[in-house]
Every structure is written in C-alpha cells, then in structure tokens.
C-alpha positions as CSV (number, residue, x, y, z in Angstrom):
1,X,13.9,3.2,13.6
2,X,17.0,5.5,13.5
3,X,18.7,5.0,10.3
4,X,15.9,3.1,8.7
5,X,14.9,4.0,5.1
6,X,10.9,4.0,4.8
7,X,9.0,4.3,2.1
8,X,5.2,5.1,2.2
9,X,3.5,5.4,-1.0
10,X,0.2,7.9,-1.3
11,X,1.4,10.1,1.7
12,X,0.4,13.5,1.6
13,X,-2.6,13.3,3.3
14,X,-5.1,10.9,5.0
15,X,-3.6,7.4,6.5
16,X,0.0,7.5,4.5
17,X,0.3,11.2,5.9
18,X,-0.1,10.1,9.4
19,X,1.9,6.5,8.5
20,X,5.1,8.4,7.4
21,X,5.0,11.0,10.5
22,X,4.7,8.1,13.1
23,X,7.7,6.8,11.1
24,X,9.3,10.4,11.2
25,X,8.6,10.5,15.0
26,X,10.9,7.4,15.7
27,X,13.5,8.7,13.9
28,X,13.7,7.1,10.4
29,X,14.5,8.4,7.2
30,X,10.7,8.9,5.3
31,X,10.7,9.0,1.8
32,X,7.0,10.3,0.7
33,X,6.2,8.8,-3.5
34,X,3.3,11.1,-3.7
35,X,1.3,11.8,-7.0
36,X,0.8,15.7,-6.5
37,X,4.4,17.8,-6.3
38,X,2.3,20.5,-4.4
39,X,0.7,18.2,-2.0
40,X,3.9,16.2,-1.8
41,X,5.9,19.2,-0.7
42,X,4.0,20.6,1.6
43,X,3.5,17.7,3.2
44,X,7.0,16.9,3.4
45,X,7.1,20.5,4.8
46,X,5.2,19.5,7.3
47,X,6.0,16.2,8.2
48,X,9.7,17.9,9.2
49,X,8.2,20.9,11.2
50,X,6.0,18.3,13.3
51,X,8.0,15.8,14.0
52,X,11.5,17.4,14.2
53,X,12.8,14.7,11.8
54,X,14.4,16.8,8.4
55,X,15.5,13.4,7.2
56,X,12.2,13.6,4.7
57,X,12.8,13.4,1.2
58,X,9.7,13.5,-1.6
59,X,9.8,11.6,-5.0
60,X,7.3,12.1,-7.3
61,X,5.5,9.7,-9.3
62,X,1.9,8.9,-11.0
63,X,1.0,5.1,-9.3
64,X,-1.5,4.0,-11.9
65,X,1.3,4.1,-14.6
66,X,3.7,1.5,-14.5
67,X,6.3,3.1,-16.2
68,X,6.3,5.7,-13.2
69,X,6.4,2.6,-10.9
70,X,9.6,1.6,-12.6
71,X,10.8,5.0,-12.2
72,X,10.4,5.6,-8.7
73,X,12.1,2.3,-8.0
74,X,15.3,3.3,-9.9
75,X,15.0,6.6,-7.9
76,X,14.9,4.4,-4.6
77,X,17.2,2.3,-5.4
78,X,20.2,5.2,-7.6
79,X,19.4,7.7,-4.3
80,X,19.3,5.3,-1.3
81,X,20.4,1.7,-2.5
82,X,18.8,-0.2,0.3
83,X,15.5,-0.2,2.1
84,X,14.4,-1.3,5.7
85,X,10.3,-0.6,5.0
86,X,8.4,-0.6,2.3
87,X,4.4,0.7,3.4
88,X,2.8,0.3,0.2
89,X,-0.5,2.9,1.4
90,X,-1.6,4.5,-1.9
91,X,-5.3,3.6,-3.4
92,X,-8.0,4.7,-5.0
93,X,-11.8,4.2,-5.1
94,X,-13.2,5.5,-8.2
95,X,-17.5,6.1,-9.1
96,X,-16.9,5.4,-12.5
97,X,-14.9,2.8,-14.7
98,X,-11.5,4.7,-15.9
99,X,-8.5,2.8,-17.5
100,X,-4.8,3.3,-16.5
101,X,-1.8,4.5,-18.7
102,X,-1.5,0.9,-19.4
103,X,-4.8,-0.3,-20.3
104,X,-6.0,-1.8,-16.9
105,X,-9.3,-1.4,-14.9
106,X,-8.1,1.7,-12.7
107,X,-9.3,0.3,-9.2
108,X,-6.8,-2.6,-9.8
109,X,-4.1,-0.9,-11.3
110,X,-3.5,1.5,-8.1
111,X,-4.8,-0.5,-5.5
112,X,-2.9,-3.8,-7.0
113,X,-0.5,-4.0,-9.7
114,X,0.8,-0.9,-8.2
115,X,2.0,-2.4,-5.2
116,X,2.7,-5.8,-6.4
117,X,5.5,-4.1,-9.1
118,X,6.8,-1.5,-6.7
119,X,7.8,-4.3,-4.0
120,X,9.1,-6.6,-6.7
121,X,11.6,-4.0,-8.3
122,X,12.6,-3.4,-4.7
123,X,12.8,-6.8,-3.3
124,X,16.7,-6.2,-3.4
125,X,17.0,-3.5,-2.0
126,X,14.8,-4.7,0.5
127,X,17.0,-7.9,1.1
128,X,20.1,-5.4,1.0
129,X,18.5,-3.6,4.4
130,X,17.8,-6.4,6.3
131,X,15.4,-7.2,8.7
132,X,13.0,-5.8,5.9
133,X,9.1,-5.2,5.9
134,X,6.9,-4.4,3.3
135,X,3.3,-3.3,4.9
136,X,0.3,-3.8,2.3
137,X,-2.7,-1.5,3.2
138,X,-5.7,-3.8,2.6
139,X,-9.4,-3.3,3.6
140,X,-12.1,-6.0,5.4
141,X,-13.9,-5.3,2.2
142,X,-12.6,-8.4,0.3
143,X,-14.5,-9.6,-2.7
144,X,-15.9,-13.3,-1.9
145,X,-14.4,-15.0,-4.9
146,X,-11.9,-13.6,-7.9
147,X,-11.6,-14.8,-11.6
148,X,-7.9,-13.3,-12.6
149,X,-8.2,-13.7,-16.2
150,X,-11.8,-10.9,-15.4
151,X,-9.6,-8.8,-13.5
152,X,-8.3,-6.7,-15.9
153,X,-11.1,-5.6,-17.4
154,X,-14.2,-7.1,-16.4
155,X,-17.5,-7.3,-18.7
156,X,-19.7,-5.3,-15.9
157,X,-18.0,-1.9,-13.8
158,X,-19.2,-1.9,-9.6
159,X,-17.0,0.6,-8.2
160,X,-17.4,-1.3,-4.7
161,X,-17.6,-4.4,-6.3
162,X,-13.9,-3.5,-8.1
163,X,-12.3,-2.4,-4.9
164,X,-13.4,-5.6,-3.4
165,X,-11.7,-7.8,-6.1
166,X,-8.2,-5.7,-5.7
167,X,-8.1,-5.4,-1.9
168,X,-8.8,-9.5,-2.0
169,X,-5.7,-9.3,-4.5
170,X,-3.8,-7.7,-2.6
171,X,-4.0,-10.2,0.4
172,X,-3.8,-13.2,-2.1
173,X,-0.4,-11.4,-3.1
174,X,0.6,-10.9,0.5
175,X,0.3,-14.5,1.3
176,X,1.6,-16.0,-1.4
177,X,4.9,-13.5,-2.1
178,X,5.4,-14.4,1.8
179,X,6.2,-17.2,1.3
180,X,8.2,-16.8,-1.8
181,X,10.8,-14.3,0.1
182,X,10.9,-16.5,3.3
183,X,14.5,-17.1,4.2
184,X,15.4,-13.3,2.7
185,X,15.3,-11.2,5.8
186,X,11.8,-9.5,4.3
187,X,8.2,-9.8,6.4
188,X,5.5,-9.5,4.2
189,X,1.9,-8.4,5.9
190,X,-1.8,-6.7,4.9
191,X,-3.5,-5.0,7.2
192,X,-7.5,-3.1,7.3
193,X,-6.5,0.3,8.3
194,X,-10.7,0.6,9.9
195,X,-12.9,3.1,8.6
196,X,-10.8,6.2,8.5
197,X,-12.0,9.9,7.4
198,X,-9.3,10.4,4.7
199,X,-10.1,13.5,2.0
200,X,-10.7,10.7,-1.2
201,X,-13.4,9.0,1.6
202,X,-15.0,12.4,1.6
203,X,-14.8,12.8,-2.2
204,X,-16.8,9.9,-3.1
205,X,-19.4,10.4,-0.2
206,X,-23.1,12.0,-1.1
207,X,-22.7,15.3,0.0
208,X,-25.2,15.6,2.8
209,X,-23.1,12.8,4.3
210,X,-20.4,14.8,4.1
211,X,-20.7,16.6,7.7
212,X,-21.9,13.6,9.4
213,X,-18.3,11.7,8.4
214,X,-15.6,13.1,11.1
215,X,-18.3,12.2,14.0
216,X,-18.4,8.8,12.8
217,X,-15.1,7.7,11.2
218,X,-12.1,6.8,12.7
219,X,-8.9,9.5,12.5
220,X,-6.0,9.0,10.0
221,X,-3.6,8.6,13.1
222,X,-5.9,6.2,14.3
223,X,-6.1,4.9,11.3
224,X,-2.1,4.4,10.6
225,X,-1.7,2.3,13.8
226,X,-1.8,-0.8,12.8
227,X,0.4,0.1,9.4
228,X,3.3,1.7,11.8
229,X,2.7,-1.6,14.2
230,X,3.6,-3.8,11.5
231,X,6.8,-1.1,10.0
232,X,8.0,-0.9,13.4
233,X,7.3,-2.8,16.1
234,X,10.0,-4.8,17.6
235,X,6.4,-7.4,18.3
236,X,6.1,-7.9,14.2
237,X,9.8,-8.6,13.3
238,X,9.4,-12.0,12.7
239,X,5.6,-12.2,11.8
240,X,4.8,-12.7,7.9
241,X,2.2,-13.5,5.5
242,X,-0.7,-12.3,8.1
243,X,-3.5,-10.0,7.6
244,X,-4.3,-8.0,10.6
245,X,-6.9,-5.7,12.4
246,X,-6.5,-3.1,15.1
247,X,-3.1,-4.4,15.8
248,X,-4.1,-8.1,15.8
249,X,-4.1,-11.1,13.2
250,X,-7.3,-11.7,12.0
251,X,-8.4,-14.4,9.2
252,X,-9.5,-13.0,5.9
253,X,-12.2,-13.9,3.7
254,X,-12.0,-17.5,2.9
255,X,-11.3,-17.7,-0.8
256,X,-8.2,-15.5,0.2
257,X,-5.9,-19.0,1.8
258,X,-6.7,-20.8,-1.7
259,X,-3.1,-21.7,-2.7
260,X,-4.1,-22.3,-6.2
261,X,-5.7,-19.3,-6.5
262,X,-2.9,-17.3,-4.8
263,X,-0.5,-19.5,-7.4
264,X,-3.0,-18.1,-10.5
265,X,-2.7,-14.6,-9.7
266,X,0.7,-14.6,-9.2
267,X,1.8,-15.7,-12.4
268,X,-0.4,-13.9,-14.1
269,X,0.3,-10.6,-12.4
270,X,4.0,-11.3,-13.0
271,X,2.7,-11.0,-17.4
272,X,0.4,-8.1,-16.2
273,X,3.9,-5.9,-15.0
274,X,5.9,-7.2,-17.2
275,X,8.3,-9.2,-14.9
276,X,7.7,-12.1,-16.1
C-alpha cells in the first residue's frame, strides 16, 4: 500500500478508527474526513504513534451536509489530486427522526447520499490512481423492499426500519455504480462489518445493556477486516459489484439484484445531490 492515498470517512473511533490504522500499518497515506476536529486530531495523533506511519493527514467535514461533501472533495482532490481508496465508513443510527442541512431524513443522508456524492465527485480522481477501490460499509440489516420516491422523507419514522432502507441503498448503489465505472480501473464493493462494539453502538443501547456489550460484540479491529480485505488485498483487485461477509461474498437480500430498482434509485439519487 506504499504510496497509496486512502480515504476513510467517520474514522476517529470505532471500525473507521481501526480501518484507517490497518491501512496506516501497510504503509499508505490515510487521510481521516472526520466530523469532530478534537476527535479527528487526536485520532490522527494516534493513528501515527501506533502505527509508525506520520503520512496521516485530517480534513474536516460535517457528512450529513452536502455542501461539506462537496468541500471535502475539492480538499481531496486541490491537496492530493488522485486517489487509490476510497472506504466510505461513516454512519449514523439515530432514536428519533432528525432532518439534514439539506432537508433529508437524517439516517439516509449520512448512511447514503453521503457516500453516494462523495464517490461521485471523486470518481476522477479515483480513475487518476488506478487500480482504484471504493469500499462501502453496509450492514446484513437490509430493508426487504424500498419505495425511492418514500425515502426522503417517509410518512411514518422506525429508526431500525430507516437504517434498513439506507444500508439496502447503499448495496443497490454499489451494484449498480459497479457496473457504470467497469472498464475505469475502479472496484466497487459493500461489505457487513458484523456486530461490532463501536461508541455510537453503545449510545443508542438501553443502559443496563450497556456492560453486557464488549462480552458479546465483536472488536472494531475485528470489525475492520473485511473493509481493509476489500482496500487492500492483492485477492479483491479485480473483484467488483459484490457484497461480502467475514471476508467472503455473500448474496444480499433479494430485492437488492432488482436492476430496475437499482436503475430507480440511481437516477433519482443523482436529482437528490444535485449531479444530475
């Protein structure tokens, strides 16, 4: 991974923390987008003193506003110009309905049209680096069906049942844009990371569960495997459009290989960022 420009969005703590020190650890150049300058810094901070690797930069920026998006994709691309991986990590799982910066459901604006814009602005710079991979962190809980034109904002607020509907976007995406870039030099995969202790996991836990969590959850690092697998692997160079599990392809829900539906979402995403 020497010389290779990463990216890893949501990574000062929990699985993108341990995602951008495995990439650190090979010897890549980590650049942490993290929400909290803080948080962001000190994990940078530590990220270098771990892993021995001071190529670590920070840039800041608030995932849930697209105009932020757009800003820390002129950063990547004024500051670095190319970009080998793209591990788009941050998400969200909020108790009660909030709406973004931009008028969105907030579950689907960080969890989906955040990643789907960020890799689109940087689809260049991605196809400038070559032998590119952009790494979707997913989940195996995967709504059963999707409406897009109730995604936005739907008529009734679940917060399981809205993280369902974005995570199945997010695979829908993953499919479809894979095909769309084949041909580019870019590798486009999803992955469930497993049931990870993170400290947002924690947060929206009862509290009496609270304890119980690190006996039975899996580890950040564990749960960063199969994200640093697909970023660097010499193994998942040429795999694409795939949705994988402890290090393996697995098939999604069913609804998710609908090419029409994929086709839907797509276009309507590309009004919902404004790319279109």
């Amino acid at each position: 991974m020497k010389d290779r420009i990463c990216l890893v969005t949501g990574a000062n703590s929990g699985i993108g923390l341990a995602t951008a020190a495995g990439l650190a650890r090979q010897g890549a150049r980590v650049v942490l987008a993290c929400r909290n300058p803080e948080r962001g810094e000190a994990a940078r901070r530590e990220i270098a003193e771990t892993t021995g690797n001071r190529n670590v930069d920070l840039l800041i920026a608030e995932l849930s506003s697209q105009r932020d998006v757009r800003r820390l994709a002129e950063q990547v691309r004024e500051r670095y110009g190319r970009l080998h991986v793209l591990v788009n990590n941050a998400g969200g799982l909020f108790p009660k309905r909030q709406t973004s910066p931009d008028g969105f459901e907030m579950t689907l604006a960080v969890n989906y049209l955040s990643p789907f814009l960020l890799t689109h602005l940087l689809l260049e710079e991605l196809e400038k680096g070559g032998r590119a991979r952009v790494v979707n962190v997913a989940s195996e809980v995967q709504a059963k069906r999707l409406d897009p034109e109730d995604l936005p904002n739907p008529a009734a607020y679940g917060s399981f049942q809205a993280y369902g509907q974005a995570k199945l976007a997010v695979v829908l995406m993953t499919y479809y844009l894979a095909g769309r870039v084949r041909g580019r030099g870019i590798t486009v995969n999803a992955l469930h990371p497993g049931v990870v202790y993170t400290p947002q996991a924690s947060r929206v836990a009862p509290a009496f569960a609270r304890p119980l969590m690190k006996l039975f959850m899996a580890s950040p690092e564990k749960g960063a495997r199969t994200s640093l697998y697909l970023a660097s692997s010499p193994e998942a160079e040429s795999l694409t459009g795939r949705y994988f599990k402890d290090g393996k392809p697995k098939r999604s829900v069913p609804v998710s290989y609908d090419e029409e539906l994929q086709r839907r979402l797509y276009e309507r995403s590309l009004e919902w960022t404004g790319l279109s």
